[in-house]
C-alpha positions in Angstrom: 29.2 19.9 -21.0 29.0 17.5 -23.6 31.0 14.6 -21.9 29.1 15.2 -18.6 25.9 14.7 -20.5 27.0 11.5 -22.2 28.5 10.3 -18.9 25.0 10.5 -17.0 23.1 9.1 -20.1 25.7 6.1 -19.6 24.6 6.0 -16.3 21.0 6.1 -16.8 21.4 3.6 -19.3 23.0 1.4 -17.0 20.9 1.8 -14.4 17.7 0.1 -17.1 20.0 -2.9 -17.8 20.2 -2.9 -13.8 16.6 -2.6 -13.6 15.5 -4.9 -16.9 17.4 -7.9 -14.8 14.3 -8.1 -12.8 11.6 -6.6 -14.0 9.1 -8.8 -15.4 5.6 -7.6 -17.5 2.5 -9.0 -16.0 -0.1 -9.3 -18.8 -3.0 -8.0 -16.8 -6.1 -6.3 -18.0 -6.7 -3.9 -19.6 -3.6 -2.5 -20.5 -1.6 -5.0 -18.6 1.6 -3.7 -15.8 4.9 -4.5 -14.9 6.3 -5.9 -11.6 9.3 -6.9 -10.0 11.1 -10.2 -8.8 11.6 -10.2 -5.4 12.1 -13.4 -3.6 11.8 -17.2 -3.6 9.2 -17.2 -7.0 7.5 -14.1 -5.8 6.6 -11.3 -8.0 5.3 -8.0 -6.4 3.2 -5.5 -8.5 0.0 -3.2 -8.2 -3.0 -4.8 -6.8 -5.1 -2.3 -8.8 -4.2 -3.7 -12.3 -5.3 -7.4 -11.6 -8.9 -6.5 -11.2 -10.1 -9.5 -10.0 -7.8 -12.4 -12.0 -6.5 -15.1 -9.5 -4.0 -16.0 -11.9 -1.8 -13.8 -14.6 0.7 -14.7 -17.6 4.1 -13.2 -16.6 7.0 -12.2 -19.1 10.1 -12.9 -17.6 13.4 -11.1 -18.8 14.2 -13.7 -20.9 11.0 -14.1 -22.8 9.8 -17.1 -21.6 6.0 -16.3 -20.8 4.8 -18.0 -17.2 1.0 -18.5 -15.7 1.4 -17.0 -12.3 -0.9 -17.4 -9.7 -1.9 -14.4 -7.2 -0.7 -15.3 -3.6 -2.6 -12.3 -2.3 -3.2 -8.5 -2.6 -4.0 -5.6 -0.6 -6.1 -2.7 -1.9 -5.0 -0.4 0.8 -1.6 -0.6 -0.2 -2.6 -1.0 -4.0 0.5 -4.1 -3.6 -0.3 -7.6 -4.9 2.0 -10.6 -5.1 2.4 -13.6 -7.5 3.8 -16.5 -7.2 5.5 -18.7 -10.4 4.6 -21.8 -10.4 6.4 -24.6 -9.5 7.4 -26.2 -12.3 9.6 -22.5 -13.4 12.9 -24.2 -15.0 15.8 -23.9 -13.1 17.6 -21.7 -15.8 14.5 -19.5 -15.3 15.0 -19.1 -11.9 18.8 -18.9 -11.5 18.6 -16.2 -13.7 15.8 -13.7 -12.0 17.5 -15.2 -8.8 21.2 -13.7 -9.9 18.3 -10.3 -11.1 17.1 -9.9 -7.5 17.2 -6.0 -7.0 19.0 -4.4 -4.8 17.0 -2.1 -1.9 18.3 1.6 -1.7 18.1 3.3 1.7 14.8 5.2 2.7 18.1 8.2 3.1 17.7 8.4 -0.8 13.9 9.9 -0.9 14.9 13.2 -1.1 13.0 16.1 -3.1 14.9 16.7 -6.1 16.4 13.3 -6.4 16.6 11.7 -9.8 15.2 8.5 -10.4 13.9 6.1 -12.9 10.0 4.5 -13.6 11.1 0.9 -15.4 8.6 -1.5 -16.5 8.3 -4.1 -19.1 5.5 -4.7 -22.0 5.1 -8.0 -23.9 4.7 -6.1 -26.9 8.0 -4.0 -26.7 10.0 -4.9 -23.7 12.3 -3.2 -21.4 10.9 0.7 -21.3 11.9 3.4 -19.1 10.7 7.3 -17.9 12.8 9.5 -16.3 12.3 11.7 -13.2 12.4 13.1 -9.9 10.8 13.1 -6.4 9.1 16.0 -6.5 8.4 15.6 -2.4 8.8 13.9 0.4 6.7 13.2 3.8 6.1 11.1 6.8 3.4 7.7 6.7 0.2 8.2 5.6 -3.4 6.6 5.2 -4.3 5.8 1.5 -7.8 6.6 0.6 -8.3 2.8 0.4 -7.2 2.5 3.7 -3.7 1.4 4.1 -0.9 2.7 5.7 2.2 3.9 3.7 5.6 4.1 5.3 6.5 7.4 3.4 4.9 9.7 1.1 6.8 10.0 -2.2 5.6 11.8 -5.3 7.1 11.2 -8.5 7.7 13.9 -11.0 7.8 10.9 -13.9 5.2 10.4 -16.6 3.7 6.6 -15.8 2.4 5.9 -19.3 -1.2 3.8 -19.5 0.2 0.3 -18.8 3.0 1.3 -16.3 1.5 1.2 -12.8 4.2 -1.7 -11.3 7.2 -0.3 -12.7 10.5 -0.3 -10.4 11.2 2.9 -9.6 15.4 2.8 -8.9 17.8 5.6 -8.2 20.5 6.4 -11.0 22.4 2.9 -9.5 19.6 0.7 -10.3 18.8 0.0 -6.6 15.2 -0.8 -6.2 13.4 2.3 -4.2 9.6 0.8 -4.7 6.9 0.6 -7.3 5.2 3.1 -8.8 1.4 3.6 -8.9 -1.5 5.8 -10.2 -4.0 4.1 -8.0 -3.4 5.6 -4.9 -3.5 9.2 -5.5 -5.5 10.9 -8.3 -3.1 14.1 -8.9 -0.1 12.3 -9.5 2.2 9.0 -9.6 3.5 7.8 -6.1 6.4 5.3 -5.2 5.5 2.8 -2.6 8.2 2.6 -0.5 9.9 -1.1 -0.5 10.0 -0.5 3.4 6.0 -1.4 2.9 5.9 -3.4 -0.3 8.1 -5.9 2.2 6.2 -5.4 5.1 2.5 -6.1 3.3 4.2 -8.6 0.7 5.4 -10.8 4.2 1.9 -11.1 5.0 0.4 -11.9 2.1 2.9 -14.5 1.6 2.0 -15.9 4.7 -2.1 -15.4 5.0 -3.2 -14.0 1.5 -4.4 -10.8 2.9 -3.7 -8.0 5.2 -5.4 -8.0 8.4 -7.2 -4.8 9.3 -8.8 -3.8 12.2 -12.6 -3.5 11.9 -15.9 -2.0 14.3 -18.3 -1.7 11.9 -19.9 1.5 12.5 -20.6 4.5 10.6 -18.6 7.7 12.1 -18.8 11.7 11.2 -16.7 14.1 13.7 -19.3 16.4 15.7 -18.2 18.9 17.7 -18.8 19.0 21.6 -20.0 21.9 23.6 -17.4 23.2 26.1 -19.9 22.1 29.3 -19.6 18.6 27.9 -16.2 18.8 27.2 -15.8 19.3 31.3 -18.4 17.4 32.6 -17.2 14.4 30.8 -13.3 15.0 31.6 -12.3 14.8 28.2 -9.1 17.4 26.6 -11.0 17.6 23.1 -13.7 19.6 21.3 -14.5 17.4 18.8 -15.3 13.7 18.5 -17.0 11.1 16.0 -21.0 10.5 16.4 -22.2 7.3 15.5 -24.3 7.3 12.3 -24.8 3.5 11.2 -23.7 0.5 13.4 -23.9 -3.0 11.1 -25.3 -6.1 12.5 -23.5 -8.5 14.4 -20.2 -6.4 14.3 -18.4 -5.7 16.6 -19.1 -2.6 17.9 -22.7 -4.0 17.9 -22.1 -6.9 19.5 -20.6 -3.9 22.6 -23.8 -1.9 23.0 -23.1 0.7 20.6 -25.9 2.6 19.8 -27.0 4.9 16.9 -26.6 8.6 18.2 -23.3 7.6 20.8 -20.7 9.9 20.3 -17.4 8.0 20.0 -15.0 10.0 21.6 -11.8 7.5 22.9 -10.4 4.4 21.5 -7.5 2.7 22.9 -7.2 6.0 25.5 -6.5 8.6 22.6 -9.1 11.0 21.4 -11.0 10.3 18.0 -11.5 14.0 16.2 -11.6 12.4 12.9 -11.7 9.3 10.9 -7.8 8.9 10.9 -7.5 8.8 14.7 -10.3 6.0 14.9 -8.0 4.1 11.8 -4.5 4.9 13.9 -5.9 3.0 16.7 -7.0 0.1 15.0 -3.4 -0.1 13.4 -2.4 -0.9 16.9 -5.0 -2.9 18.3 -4.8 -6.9 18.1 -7.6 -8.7 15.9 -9.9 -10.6 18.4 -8.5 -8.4 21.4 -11.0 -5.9 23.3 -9.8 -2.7 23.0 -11.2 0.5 25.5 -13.5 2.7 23.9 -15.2 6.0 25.9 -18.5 6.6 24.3 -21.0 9.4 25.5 -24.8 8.8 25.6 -27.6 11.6 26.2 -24.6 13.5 28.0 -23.2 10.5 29.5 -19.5 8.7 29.7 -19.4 5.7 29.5 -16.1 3.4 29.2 -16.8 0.4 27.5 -14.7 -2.7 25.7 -14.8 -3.9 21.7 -13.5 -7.1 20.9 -11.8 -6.0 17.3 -12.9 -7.3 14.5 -11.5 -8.2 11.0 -12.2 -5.8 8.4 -14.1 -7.5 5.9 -12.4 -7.9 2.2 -14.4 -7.1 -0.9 -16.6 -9.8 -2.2 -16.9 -11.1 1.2 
């Protein structure tokens, strides 16, 4: 028993000094974060710990202290990325290029799986918690509004300062980062499957494009004669409580009082349906929408807006 207990604290040790080859501390307020080096000068991390800082001082695994400035973030994803600047040393960058993590397979989020919370602190470096995915489940809408490729809870203690940390399997293989901003019960792991995904794009624009009506929705139920009358298969759609000027679905005809009951030919029974279907509609695009009026259908087209982003 003894060996096999010193053989996985070897291993968990070894995973860290995996782990501490790329992961940097970002010294953002108030209790600052960790983050990870992922590609070509970029550093991903949690959106929610940069507050609104357009630059941040990084600690690199070396010591060396860097002003990095923030590329872009996404509050729906809670993911932000910052890029080093320019004039990074060589040395500096050979060396977090040779600590590039490795990706583990979306096969390893399994419930029960052992795995690893590792950030950095200016103050004390390297740090680690230890734990398990405590469960497992298909995409999902944050409450900020982004879409998550998988749900993963972590059974780890993320200690005030430690939203960013790599969370990496018993190898050191980056799985994603972990984050208390996205769910108020517990610590999640973004998957890297959509750090990568939104990190791509915020490379490229500095934001995350979301689809956008502008309207105010609450799900209402329909009474079975309308149901029929108006050919539709559901009992329950979304009645329009507030429509905002000059947006989109505005600019369409939409009225206060119309019951939104299709977009983009599916049925809208609750806010999630109406947010799936802007997940696949095309920014500047019309997309169908059925709407009912005093007992009415009527089919009508939005052109899709861009969701504004805060401060704008």
């Amino acid at each position: 028993m003894t060996s096999t207990l010193a053989s996985l604290s070897d291993d968990l040790v070894k995973a860290v000094e995996t782990a501490s080859r790329f992961v940097v501390s970002i010294g953002a307020r108030p209790r600052g974060a960790s983050g990870s080096y992922w590609r070509d000068g970029a550093i991903i991390t949690v959106e929610h710990a940069l507050k609104h800082d357009e630059t941040a001082s990084v600690t690199l695994p070396s010591g060396a202290v860097l002003k990095a400035t923030v590329a872009g973030r996404d509050p729906g994803t809670d993911i932000a990325v910052l890029q080093l600047p320019a004039g990074t040393s060589p040395a500096e960058l050979k060396a977090l290029t040779h600590g590039s993590p490795e990706f583990a397979p979306d096969t390893v989020f399994k419930p029960g799986s052992l795995v690893l919370a590792v950030g950095r602190s200016g103050e004390i470096g390297i740090n680690a918690t230890m734990g398990v995915i405590s469960a497992v489940g298909g995409s999902w809408r944050t409450w900020r509004g982004g879409m998550i490729d998988r749900f993963v809870r972590l059974d780890a203690s993320l200690y005030p300062g430690s939203s960013g940390s790599a969370v990496v399997d018993p190898a050191g293989r980056l799985l994603g980062l972990a984050t208390r901003g996205l769910s108020r019960v517990s610590g999640v792991a973004v998957p890297m499957s959509t750090v990568t995904r939104v990190a791509e794009e915020l490379l490229s624009k500095g934001r995350v494009s979301r689809g956008y009506l502008g309207v105010g929705l609450q799900p209402v139920a329909l009474p079975e004669h309308l149901v029929k009358q108006s050919g539709l298969s559901q009992g329950r759609a979304m009645v329009v409580l507030s429509v905002e000027p000059e947006s989109p679905a505005g600019k369409a005809g939409v009225l206060l009082g119309d019951v939104l009951a299709l977009l983009g030919g599916e049925p809208t029974t609750d806010i999630d349906d109406v947010q799936a279907a802007l997940e696949k509609a095309t920014i500047g695009e019309a997309i169908s929408a059925t709407i009912l009026r005093g007992g009415e259908r009527r089919d009508i087209g939005i052109t899709v807006g861009e969701r504004p982003r805060r401060g704008d």
